[in-house]
N, C-alpha and C positions, 0 to 999 in steps of 0.2 A: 513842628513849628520852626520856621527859620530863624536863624539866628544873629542879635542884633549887631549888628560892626561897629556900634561902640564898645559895648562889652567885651574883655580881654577872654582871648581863648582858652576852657580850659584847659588843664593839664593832665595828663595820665596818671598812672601810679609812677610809674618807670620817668615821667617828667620830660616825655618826648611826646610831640605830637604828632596821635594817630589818624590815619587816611580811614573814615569813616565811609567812605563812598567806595562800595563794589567796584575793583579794575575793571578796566573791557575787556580786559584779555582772559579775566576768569570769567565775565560772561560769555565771552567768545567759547572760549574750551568746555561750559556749561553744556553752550547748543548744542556743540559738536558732537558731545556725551549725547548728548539726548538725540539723537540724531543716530545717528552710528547704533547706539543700543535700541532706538524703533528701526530701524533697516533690517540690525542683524535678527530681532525675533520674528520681524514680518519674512525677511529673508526664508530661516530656521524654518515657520510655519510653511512658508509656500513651497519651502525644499520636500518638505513630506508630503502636502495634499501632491504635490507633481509625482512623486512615487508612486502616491496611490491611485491617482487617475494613469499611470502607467500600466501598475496591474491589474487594474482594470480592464485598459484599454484591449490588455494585451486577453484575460479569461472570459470578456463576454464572447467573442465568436463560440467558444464550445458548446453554449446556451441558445444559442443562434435555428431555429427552427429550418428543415430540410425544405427545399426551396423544389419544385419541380416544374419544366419550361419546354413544350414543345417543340420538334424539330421538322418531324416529316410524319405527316398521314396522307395513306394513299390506298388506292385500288388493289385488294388482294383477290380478286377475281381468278388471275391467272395462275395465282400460286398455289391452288388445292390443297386449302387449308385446313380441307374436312381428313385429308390421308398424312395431313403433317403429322411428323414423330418429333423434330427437334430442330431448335432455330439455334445459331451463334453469329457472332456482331465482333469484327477485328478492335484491336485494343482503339483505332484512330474513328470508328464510326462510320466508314467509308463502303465495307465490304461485310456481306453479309450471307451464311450459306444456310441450305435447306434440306435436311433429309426427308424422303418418304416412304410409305410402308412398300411400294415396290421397286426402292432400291436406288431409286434415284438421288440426287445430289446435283442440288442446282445452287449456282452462284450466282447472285444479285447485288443490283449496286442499293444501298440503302436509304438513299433523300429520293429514287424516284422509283423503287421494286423492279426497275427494269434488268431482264435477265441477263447475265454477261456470260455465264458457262453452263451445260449442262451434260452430265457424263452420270454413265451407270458403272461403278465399280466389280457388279458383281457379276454384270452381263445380265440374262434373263433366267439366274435365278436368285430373287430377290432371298431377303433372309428372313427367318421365323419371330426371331427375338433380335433385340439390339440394347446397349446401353453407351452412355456415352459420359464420362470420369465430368467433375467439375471442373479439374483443372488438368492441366498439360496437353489436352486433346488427346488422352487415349480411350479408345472406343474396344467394344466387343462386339460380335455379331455372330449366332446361333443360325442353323441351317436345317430344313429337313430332314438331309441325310445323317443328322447327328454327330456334323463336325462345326467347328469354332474356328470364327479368323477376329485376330486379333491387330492391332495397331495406332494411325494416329491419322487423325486429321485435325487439324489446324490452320492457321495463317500463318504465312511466313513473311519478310520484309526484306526486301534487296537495294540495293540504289542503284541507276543506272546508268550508262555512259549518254553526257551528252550530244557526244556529236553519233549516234545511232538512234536517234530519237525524231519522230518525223515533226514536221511546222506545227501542226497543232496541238501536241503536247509541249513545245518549246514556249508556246503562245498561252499559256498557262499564268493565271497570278498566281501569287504566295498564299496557299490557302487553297485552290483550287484543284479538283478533281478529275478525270475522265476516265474513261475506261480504257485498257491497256494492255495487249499481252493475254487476255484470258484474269485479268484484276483491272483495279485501279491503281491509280498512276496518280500523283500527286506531289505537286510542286513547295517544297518548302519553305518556310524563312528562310531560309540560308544559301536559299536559290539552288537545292539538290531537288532529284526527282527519284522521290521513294515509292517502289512497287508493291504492293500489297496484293498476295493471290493465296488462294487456296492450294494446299499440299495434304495429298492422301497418300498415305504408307500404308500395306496390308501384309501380313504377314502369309503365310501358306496354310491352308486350314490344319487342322488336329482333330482328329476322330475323339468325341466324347463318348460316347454309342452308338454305336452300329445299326443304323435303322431306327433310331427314335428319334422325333423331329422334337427339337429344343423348344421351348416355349416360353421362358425365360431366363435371361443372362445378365449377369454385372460380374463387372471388372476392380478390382484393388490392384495400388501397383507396392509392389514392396523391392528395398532396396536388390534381394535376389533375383525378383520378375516379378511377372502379370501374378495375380491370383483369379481365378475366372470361376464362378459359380453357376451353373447351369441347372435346370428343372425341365425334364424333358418329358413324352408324353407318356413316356412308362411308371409315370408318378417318381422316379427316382434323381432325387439331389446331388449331384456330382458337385465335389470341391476341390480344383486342380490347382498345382502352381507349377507354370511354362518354363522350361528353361531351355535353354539355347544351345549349342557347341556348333562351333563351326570347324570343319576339316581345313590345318593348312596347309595341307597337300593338295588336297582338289577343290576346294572351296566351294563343299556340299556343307549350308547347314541341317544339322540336325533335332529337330525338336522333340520334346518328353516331356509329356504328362507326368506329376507326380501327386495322388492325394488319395480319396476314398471318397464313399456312395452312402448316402441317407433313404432309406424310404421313408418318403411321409405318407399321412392317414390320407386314405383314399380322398375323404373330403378338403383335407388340405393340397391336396393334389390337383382337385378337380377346379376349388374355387379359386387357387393362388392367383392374386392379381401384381402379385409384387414381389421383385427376389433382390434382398439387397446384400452385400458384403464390406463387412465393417473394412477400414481403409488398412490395418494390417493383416485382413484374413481372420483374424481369429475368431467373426462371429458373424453368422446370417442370418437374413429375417427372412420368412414368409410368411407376407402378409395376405388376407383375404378383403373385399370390400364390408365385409359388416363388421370389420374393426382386431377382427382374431390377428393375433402376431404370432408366430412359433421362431423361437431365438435359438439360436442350436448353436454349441460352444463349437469351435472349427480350429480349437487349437493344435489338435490331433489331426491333420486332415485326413489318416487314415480312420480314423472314429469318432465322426460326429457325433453330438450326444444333445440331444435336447435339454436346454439352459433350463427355459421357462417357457408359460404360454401367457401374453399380456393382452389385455384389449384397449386399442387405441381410442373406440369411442363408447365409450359408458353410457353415455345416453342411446334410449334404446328406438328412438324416434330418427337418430342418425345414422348416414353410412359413410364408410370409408371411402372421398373421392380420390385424393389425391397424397401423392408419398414421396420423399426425398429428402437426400442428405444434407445435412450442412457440409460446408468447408472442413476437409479431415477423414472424414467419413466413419463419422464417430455419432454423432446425435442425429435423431430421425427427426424431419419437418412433417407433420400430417394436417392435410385438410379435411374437412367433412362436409356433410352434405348442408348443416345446417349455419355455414362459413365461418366456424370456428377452426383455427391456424396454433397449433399446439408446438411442443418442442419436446422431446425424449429422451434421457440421455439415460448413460450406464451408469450407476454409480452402486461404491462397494461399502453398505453400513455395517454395523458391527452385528447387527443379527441376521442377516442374510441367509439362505436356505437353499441358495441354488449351489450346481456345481463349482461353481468358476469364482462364487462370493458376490455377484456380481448382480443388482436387480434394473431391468430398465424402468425409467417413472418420469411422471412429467414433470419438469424443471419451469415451464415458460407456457402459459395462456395467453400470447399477445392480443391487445387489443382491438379487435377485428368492427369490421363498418355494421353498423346496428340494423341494414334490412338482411341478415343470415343468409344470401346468398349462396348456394354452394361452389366451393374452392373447386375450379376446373384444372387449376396446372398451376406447380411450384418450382420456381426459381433458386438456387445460390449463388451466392459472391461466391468469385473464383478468391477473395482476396482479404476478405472480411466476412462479420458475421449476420449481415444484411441478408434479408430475406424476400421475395416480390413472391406475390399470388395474385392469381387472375382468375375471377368468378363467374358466373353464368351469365349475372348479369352487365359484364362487359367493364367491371370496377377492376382497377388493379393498383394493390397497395403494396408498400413497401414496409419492410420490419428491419429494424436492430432484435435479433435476440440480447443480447447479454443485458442492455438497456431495457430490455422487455415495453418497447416504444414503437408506434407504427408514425412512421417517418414523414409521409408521404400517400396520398390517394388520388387517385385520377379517373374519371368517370369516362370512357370513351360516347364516343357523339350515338352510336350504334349500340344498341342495347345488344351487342352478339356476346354466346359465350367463345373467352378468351382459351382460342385452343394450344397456341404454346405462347412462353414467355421467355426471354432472358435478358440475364443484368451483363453489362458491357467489364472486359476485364480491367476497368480501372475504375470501375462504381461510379461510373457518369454517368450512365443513360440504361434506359428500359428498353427492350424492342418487346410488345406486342401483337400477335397475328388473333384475328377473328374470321369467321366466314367471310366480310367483306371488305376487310382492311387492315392496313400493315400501318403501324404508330411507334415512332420512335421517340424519348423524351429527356429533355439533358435531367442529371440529377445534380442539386449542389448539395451533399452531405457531407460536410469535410471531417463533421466528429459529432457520428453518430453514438458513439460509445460514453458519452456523458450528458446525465443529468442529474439532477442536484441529489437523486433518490441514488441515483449510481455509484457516485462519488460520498456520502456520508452515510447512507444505509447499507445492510447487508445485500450481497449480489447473490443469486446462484448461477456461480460458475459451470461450465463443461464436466465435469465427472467430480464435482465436488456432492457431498452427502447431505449439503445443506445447505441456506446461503450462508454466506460468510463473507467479513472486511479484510481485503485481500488486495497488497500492490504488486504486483507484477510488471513491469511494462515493456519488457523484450526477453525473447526467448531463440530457441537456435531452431524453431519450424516455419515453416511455412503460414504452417493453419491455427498459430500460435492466438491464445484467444486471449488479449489483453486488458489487465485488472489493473481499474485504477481508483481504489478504493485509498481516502486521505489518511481514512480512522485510525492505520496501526500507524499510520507517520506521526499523528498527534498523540496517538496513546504513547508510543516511542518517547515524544518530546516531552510530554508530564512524566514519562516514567524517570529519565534523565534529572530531570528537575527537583522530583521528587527525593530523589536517592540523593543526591548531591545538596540539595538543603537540609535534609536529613543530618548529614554528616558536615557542611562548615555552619553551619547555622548558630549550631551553641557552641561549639568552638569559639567560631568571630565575636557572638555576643558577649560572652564569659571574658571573653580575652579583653573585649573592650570596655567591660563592668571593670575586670581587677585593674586596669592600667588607668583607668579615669580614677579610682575610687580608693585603691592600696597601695600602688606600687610608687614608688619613690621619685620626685620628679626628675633627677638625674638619671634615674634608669629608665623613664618612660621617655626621653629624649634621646635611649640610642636605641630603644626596644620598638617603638612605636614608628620610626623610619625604615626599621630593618624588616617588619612587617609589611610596610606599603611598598617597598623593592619586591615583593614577592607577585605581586601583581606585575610586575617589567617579564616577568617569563611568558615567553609566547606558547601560544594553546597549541601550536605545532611540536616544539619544545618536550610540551607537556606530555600532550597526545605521544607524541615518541616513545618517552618514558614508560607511558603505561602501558603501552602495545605489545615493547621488546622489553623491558624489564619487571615491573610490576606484574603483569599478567602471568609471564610465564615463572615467578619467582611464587604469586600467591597460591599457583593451582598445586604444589605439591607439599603446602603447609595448610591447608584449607582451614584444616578444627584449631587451628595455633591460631591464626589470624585472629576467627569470630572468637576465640575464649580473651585476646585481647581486648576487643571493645566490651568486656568486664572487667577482667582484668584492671587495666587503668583506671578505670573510675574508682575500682573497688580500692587500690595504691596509692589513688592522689588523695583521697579523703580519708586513708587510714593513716597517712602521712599526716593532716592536718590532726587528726584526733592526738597522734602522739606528741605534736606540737603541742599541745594547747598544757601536756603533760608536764613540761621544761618548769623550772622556778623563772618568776619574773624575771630579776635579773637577767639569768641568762637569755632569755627568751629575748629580750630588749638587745644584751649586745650582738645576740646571733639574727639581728631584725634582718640587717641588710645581706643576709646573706640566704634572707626565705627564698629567694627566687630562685634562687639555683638549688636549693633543699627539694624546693619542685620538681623543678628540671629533673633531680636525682631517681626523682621515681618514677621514671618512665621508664628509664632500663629496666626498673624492679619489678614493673609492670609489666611487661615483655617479656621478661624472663619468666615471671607466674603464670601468662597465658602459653608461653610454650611448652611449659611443664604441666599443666592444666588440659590443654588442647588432645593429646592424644587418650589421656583419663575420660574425659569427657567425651570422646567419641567412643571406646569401648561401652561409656555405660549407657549413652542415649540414642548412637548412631549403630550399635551392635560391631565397632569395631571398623566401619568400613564408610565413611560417610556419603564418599559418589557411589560406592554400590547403596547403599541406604537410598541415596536421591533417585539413583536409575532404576535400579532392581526389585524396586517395591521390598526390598529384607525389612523385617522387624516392620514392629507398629509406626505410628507414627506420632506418639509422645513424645521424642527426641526435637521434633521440628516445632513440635506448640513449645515446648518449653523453652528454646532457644528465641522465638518468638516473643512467649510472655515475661520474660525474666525485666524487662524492660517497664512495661507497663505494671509490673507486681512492684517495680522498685518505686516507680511514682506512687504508687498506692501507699508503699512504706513512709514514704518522705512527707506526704498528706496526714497521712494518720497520727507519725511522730509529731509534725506540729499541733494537728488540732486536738493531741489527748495526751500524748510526751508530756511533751515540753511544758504546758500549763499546771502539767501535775509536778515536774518537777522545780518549777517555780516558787509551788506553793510552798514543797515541802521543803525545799533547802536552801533557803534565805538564812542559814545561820551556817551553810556548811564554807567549809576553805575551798581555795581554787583548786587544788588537786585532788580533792574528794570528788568535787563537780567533773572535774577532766575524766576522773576514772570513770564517773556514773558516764560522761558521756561517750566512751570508748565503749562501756558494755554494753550501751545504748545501740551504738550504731554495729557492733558485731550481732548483737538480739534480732535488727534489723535486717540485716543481708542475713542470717538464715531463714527468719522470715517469710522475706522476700525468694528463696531458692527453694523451699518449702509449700510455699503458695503457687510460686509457678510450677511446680512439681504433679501438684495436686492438682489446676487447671489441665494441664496438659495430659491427663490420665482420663479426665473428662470426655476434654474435648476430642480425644482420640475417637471414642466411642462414638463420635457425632461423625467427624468428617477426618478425611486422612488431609492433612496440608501439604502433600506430595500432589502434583499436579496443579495447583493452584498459586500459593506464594513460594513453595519450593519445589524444584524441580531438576530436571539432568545437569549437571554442572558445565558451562560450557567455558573455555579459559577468558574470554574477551565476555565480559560478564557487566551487569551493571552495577557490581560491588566495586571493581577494581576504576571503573568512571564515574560513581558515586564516591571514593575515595580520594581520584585523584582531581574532579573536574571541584570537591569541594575545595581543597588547595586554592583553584583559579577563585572561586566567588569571596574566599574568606580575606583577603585582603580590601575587596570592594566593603563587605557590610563593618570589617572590623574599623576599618580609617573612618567611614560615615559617622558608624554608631558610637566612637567614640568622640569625634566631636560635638556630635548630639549631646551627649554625656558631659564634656568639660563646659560647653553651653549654660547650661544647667546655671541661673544665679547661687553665688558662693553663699547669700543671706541663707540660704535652702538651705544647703549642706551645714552648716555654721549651727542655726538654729536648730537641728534636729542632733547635731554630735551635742550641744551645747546644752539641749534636755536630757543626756545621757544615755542616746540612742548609741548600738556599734555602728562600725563603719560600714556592715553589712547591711543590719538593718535600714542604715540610712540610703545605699543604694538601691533597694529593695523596693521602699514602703513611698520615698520620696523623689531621691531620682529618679529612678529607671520610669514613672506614670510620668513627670514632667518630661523627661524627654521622649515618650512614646511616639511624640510626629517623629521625631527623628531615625528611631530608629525601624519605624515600619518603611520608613523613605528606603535606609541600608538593606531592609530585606526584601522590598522590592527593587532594589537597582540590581541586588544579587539576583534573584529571581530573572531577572530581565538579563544577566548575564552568562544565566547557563539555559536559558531558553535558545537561547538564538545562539548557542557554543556549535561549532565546527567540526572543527577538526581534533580535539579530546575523546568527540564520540565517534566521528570517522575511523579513529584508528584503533579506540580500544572499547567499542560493543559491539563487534560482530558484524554492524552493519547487516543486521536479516530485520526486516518489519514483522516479525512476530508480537502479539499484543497476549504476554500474560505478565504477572506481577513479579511472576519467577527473579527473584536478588540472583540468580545464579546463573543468565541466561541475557542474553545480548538485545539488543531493538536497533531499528534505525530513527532516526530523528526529522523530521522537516529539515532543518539548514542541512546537514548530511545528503541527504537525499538531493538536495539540489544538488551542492558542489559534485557528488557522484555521476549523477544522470545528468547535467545540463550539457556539459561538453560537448554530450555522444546524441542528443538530441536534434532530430531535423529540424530546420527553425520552420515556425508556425503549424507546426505537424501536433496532432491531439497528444504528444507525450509534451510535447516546447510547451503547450498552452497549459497543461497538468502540472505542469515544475511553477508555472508562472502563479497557478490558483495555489498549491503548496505554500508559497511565498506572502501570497495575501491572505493565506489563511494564518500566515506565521504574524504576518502583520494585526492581523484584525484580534487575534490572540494579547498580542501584547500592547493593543490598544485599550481591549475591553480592562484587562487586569490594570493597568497605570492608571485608566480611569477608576475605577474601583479603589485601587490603591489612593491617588488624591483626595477623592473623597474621603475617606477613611482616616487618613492621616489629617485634613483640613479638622476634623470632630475631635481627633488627636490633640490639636492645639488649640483649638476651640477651649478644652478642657485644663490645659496645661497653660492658659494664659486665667484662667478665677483663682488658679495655686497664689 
């Protein structure tokens, strides 16, 4: 109601009069507030979804389905594709050659099959057998007369002078093609004109036998030479490796055979349709069409020894069409008749039976096109682990092994079967040959090696036993088969987490129970600052510390260490029991000086567990405790017990209140304070034997059940996740202890007041009263802790070992998510399937500490839900 101007104004208390109408200038600074605080959290919010529509943007191509797009189909009329042995396609798509069974070698341009070259290497007499390497262009070729030439055919690449180039090569666009020289000729971006022609190297033949015509040959190259495997008509296996000298006097080379001879069973002799040799020599397959393999260990080459005999197709309605290597020449591809595409690798289990340890089994049933066509001819990446087959009926699909995924299917227009096939060496394009036509096809598979089963499920690897979650992502081969399994990166990162809240968790909380709740406000004002400085140390800092000092300071006190985290506990509370011993009096003037009485027994503490520690390992660890963890010595009692002594003592501490305590309640309400103090010192020594006694006796148990060597303990390695659960607790305990103790002084004084005021202790009253009222608060502190050793760096970069091994092992290193990136991003091609792998790592890191803070909110919103009816 407005006010009347005749009536005199009142007055205040103070007898001046007040400006009852809001300034403009505090409603101005109002807006501004409010204004600035919706920017900055719409800001804040839009800053993160743009992160995450980044890693996004950046891991869907890996998910991206293989794309395949025609180039050139044409007329194979002329190319006699009933006598073809073996097709290859230059890295640019341009230039394309042809082997046939008598000996010729024709080069052709590949958008129109028209021939540019054709030459017979061997003259007019063609050769018996031939193999030709996936990668490098080395070739073998077997003769009647029972000798072997060995060497290389390939593409090579030259650039050319332009002013020796005639007008219509100069008359070329960027992009452009023609034929040149006995190749193609092709004009680039950059206005060069690169040649591309076929090059054949042959070596001098080498007598394998004398008069027995070779019938089949394959070639391994090992860093000493060729390794050449022959099967000639005298049924007998020859396993040679070539080696060279040249004269440099007259510059005569000289070549030597050096290995030994197999007979095989007549019937393996007669039926052999396949001789292959594993890519370092040491093993050969002959195989037959009904599926028989004979594996002969060749690591002796003078004595071969038959490994095993496996059969490739178990179904007994099938037959063996088709056989080849993958990249390596380690794992066999097989086709059959009824278009099932297998995979076979070597691998070594622990009950193995053969000579070498070694059994070959199928690893990979890729998913083949459902009319069972039979497999006419199979393809490998020179470069990956992609696979192409061409069927009867004129279908030719594409395979990732390791993704156990068919990529890619292409129906040609001509129902012919596809007589040879191959993949381009940079895994763009398919070339095709049938009876009547030649098809070449771009491929886009830029990361065939992931999907969602690849990356979070178990994989089976190349000569692994089983599948398994495995990161690997660069190696020093070639035929290097690349694992990119997330799972040890996240087992890493909870293991990390785990250890290290483990260890500041009750620390911080404890620390910020006594300084809210007992310790004195003059010393919680220089004690409580000097704690939150401890957070100003950088986790490189840190990480340094534990890498170069800690680490190598804990590995040669190992049993001193673990007998401390007893130790202390068992000093700091046998400390207070003898407190409690003092007469008032004294106990009152010596108040302010509890805290450094504390302090005192940590030395005391330390000094018990090191006196302790080598006791203890003579009587649990047999004296030796890394041979204990390596060596399999002594049972395994030592490690439950060490284990249980923890959980026996919460047992004790449960049991003391809900049967102790109550009894001692009852009975000694008439007794004096130091009668009570005494019962409570025998009290708590009755308890730690207990406690030492019960785990004693678990640990004798559970020996009998399982050894915990292997499982939670294991070889001790120095960069361990004890000494990063020790020190990365350090980094989080400043975070939850500053939080959880302003949660704590939060807390209405009415609370605290009224519960000391009914005659509750100080403890009980943080216990029973505070600590539930501010429970939002302090699950806030152990989740922002949480979320700060989640996503820690460089702590675990430099002191766990950095290996992605995923067991529980306290004594044994992991890598992390964040780790893993900062390691690998650097060295990463950008947009290359490891760039895109670092990028899903990161949004798995993200999506982790999404799902938990949400979790966490909710939780904490119930928290105070509950803590606002107090």
């Amino acid at each position: 109601m407005p006010q009347d101007p005749q009536q005199p104004a009142k007055r205040t208390f103070s007898g001046r009069l007040r400006q009852r109408a809001t300034s403009p200038r505090v409603k101005l600074a109002n807006v501004a507030a409010r204004v600035v605080i919706t920017l900055g959290g719409i800001g804040t919010i839009g800053a993160v979804l743009l992160v995450c529509i980044f890693l996004v943007s950046v891991v869907v191509p890996l998910f991206v389905p293989a794309k395949v797009k025609p180039l050139a189909v044409h007329d194979a009329a002329a190319a006699q594709p009933g006598d073809l042995v073996h097709v290859a396609v230059d890295e640019y798509m341009l230039l394309g050659y042809a082997y046939y069974r008598d000996g010729t070698l024709r080069t052709y341009r590949i958008d129109t099959g028209e021939t540019i070259n054709e030459q017979r290497p061997f003259g007019e007499t063609p050769p018996t057998a031939w193999s030709f390497a996936i990668t490098d262009g080395h070739v073998a070729f077997g003769f009647a007369d029972g000798t072997v030439r060995h060497g290389m055919i390939g593409f090579g690449a030259r650039f050319l002078d332009r002013a020796a180039l005639p007008d219509e090569v100069l008359a070329l666009e960027p992009g452009e093609a023609m034929p040149h020289e006995g190749g193609m000729v092709q004009k680039t971006v950059e206005n060069q004109f690169r040649l591309q022609a076929l090059a054949v190297r042959l070596e001098d033949p080498v007598e394998v036998e004398a008069g027995a015509a070779v019938r089949l040959i394959d070639i391994a190259m090992k860093s000493a030479g060729p390794v050449i495997a022959t099967l000639t008509d005298s049924g007998l296996l020859h396993i040679n490796e070539i080696s060279s000298r040249k004269n440099l006097l007259t510059g005569k080379v000289t070549t030597r055979l050096t290995g030994g001879r197999f007979q095989l069973e007549p019937e393996d002799s007669r039926s052999a349709r396949w001789l292959m040799v594993a890519g370092l020599g040491d093993n050969v397959f002959v195989a037959r069409a009904d599926g028989r393999v004979v594996r002969l260990d060749t690591r002796n080459f003078a004595a071969p020894t038959v490994a095993e005999i496996v059969d490739l197709v178990p179904e007994d309605e099938a037959t063996l069409t088709a056989l080849a290597f993958q990249i390596g020449k380690t794992s066999l591809v097989s086709g059959d008749s009824a278009g099932r595409v297998r995979v076979w690798s070597r691998i070594k289990p622990e009950d193995a039976t053969t000579i070498d340890g070694a059994e070959l089994v199928m690893v990979h049933d890729l998913p083949s096109a459902a009319e069972r066509a039979a497999i006419t001819t199979l393809a490998s990446s020179s470069r990956t682990r992609m696979i192409a087959s061409g069927t009867a009926s004129g279908l030719v699909q594409l395979f990732h092994v390791t993704s156990n995924q068919r990529l890619a299917a292409v129906q040609l227009e001509q129902p012919d079967a596809v007589a040879a096939l191959t993949l381009t060496p940079k895994d763009d394009g398919i070339l095709a040959v049938t009876d009547s036509h030649i098809g070449l096809w771009r491929i886009d598979a830029p990361h065939p090696e992931t999907t969602v089963s690849s990356v979070f499920l178990p994989v089976w690897y190349e000569g692994y036993a089983a599948p398994e979650h495995v990161w690997q992502s660069s190696s020093g081969t070639d035929d290097f088969e690349p694992k990119y399994g997330l799972y040890p990166l996240i087992f890493g990162t909870l293991k990390a987490t785990v250890y290290s809240m483990l260890f500041g968790v009750p620390l911080a909380l404890l620390a910020a129970v006594y300084t809210s709740e007992m310790m004195h406000p003059k010393l919680k004002a220089k004690i409580k600052p000097t704690i939150e400085m401890m957070a100003s140390l950088p986790s490189v800092v840190l990480g340094f510390l534990a890498a170069l000092v800690v680490a190598p300071f804990i590995v040669d006190i190992v049993p001193q260490v673990l007998a401390c985290f007893v130790a202390l506990p068992f000093v700091i509370l046998l400390g207070g029991y003898l407190w409690q011993l003092l007469p008032i009096p004294v106990s009152i003037r010596l108040m302010k000086y509890r805290l450094y009485m504390i302090l005192l027994t940590l030395p005391l503490g330390v000094a018990l567990g090191f006196w302790v520690g080598p006791v203890a390992e003579a009587w649990l660890f047999v004296g030796d405790l890394k041979g204990w963890l390596t060596g399999r010595i002594g049972g395994g009692a030592g490690g439950w017990m060490f284990m249980m002594i923890p959980a026996c003592a919460l047992a004790a501490a449960v049991f003391s209140g809900k049967v102790f305590n109550p009894l001692i309640r009852t009975h000694t309400g008439d007794w004096s304070r130091a009668r009570i103090a005494l019962l409570d010192l025998g009290k708590y020594l009755l308890l730690v034997a207990a406690t030492i006694a019960l785990a004693y006796l678990l640990s004798q148990v559970l020996s009998f059940a399982m050894d915990p060597r292997g499982r939670f303990l294991d070889t001790y390695v120095q960069r361990n996740a004890l000494v990063v659960g020790f020190v990365m607790g350090f980094a989080i305990i400043p975070i939850i202890y500053t939080i959880s103790e302003d949660a704590l002084s939060a807390v209405p004084e009415h609370l605290r007041s009224g519960s000391l005021g009914a005659g509750a202790t100080p403890w009980q009253t943080a216990v029973r009263i505070i600590v539930p009222t501010a429970m939002s608060g302090l699950f806030s502190a152990l989740m922002v802790g949480m979320g700060r050793a989640v996503g820690e760096t460089m702590i675990v970069l430099m002191a766990a070992g950095n290996t992605p091994v995923m067991e529980w092992n306290i004594f044994n290193g992991f890598r992390t998510l964040s780790a893993n990136i900062a390691v690998e991003l650097p060295e990463a091609v950008k947009d290359s399937t490891h760039y895109r792998m670092l990028f899903l790592a990161a949004l798995t890191l993200f999506a982790m500490t999404f799902v938990v803070n949400t979790i966490a909110e909710v939780i904490r919103l119930r928290f105070r839900k509950r803590a606002y009816q107090l």
